[in-house]
C-alpha positions in Angstrom: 199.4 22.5 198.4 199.6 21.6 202.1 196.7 23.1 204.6 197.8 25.8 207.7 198.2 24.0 210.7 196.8 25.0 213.8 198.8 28.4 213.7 196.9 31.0 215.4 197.8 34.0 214.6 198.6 32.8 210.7 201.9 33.6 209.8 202.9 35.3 206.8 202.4 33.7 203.5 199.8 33.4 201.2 196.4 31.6 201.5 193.1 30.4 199.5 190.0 29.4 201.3 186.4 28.5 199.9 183.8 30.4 202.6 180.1 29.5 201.8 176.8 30.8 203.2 176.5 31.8 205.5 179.9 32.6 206.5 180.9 34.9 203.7 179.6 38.3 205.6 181.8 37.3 208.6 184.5 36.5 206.4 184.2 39.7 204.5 184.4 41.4 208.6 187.1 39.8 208.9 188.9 41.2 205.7 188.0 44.5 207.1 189.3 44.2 210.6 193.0 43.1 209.2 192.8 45.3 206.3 196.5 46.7 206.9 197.5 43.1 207.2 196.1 40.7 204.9 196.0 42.0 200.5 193.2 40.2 198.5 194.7 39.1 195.3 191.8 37.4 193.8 188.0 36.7 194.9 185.4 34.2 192.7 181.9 33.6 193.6 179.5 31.1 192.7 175.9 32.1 193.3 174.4 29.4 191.5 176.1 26.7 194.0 173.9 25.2 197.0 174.9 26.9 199.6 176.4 29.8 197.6 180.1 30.4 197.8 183.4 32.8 197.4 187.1 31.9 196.6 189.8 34.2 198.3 193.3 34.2 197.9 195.1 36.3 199.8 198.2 37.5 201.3 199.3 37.8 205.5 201.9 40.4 206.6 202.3 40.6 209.9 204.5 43.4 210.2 202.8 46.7 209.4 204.8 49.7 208.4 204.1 52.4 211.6 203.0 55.1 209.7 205.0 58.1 209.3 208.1 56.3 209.7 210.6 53.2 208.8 210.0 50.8 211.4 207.2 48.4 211.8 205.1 46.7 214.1 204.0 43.0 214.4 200.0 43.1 214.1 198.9 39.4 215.0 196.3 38.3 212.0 194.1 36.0 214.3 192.2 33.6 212.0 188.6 32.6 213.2 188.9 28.5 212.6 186.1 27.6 214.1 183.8 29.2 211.6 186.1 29.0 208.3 188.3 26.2 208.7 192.0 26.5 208.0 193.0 28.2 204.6 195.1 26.4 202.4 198.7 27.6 201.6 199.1 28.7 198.0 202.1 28.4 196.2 203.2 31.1 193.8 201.4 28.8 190.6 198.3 29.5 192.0 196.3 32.5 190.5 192.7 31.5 190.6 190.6 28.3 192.0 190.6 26.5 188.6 194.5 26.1 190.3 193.5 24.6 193.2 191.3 21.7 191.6 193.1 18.7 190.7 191.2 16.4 187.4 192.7 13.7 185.1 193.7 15.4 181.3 190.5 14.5 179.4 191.3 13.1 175.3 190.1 15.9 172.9 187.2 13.9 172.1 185.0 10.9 174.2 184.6 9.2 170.8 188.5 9.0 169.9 189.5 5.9 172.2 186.0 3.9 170.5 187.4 4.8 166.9 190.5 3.9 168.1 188.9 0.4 169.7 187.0 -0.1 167.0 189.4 0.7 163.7 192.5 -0.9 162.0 194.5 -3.1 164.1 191.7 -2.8 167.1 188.5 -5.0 167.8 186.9 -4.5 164.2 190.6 -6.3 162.9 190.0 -8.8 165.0 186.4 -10.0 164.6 186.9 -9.5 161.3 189.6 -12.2 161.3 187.7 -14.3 163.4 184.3 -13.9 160.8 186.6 -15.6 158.0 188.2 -18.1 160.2 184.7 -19.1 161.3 183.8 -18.5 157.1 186.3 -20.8 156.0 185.3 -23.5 158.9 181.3 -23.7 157.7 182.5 -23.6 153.9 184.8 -26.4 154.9 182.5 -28.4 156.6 179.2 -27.6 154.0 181.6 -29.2 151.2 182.5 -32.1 153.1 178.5 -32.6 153.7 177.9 -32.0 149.8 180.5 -34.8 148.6 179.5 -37.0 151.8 175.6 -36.7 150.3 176.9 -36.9 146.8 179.0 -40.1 147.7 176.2 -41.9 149.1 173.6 -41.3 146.3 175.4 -44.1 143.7 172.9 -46.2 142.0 
């Protein structure tokens, strides 16, 4: 997704922009005031969010059918940067705003990658291979203190 440059009026295409407090009566305006021009396809507002907020995606046509006839007329769609930023172009994938939010694939389960860690072949394999190393070592060296004692007890 690549942001609108600084084209004033926008051209045709379509658009998503996030407008929050308290420019989302302006921004409804300004739906109204290019109502032959611009097609909401989707809205989503978050109420709960600090400052509240609304999603739009929408469509620009600057060429408005004249009505009654075939032809049509170019009706500049001036966008107000200043208060709403630059919208974002949306490509044809994008239906809602969970599409315009990039996050990593999550595993099905936090807890996977520990059993994973922690089972066959991970780090329980390992200090478990290490305990009887270190098991055989002591043994080792408690016998060799048992026949050292024993050796040195002949009277």
């Amino acid at each position: 997704m690549a942001l609108e440059k600084n084209t004033n009026p926008l051209p045709d295409g379509r658009y998503w922009v996030d407008v929050f407090d308290p420019h989302r009566e302006a921004f409804n305006g300004w739906l109204a005031d290019n109502k032959d021009s611009v097609r909401v396809e989707n809205t989503e507002s978050d109420e709960s969010s600090n400052p509240a907020q609304s999603f739009y995606l929408f469509s620009v046509k600057n060429h408005v059918q004249v009505p009654g006839g075939t032809s049509t007329i170019f009706v500049p769609v001036n966008w107000d940067a200043k208060t709403f930023g630059f919208p974002t172009i949306a490509p044809p994938n994008v239906k809602s705003k969970a599409d315009t939010v990039q996050k990593p694939d999550l595993p099905p389960d936090g807890l996977d990658g520990l059993g994973n860690a922690l089972g066959s072949g991970g780090l329980m394999a390992g200090l478990e291979s290490g305990l009887k190393i270190a098991g055989y070592g002591i043994g080792a060296w408690l016998l060799l203190k048992l026949i050292s004692a024993f050796g040195n007890n002949k009277s």
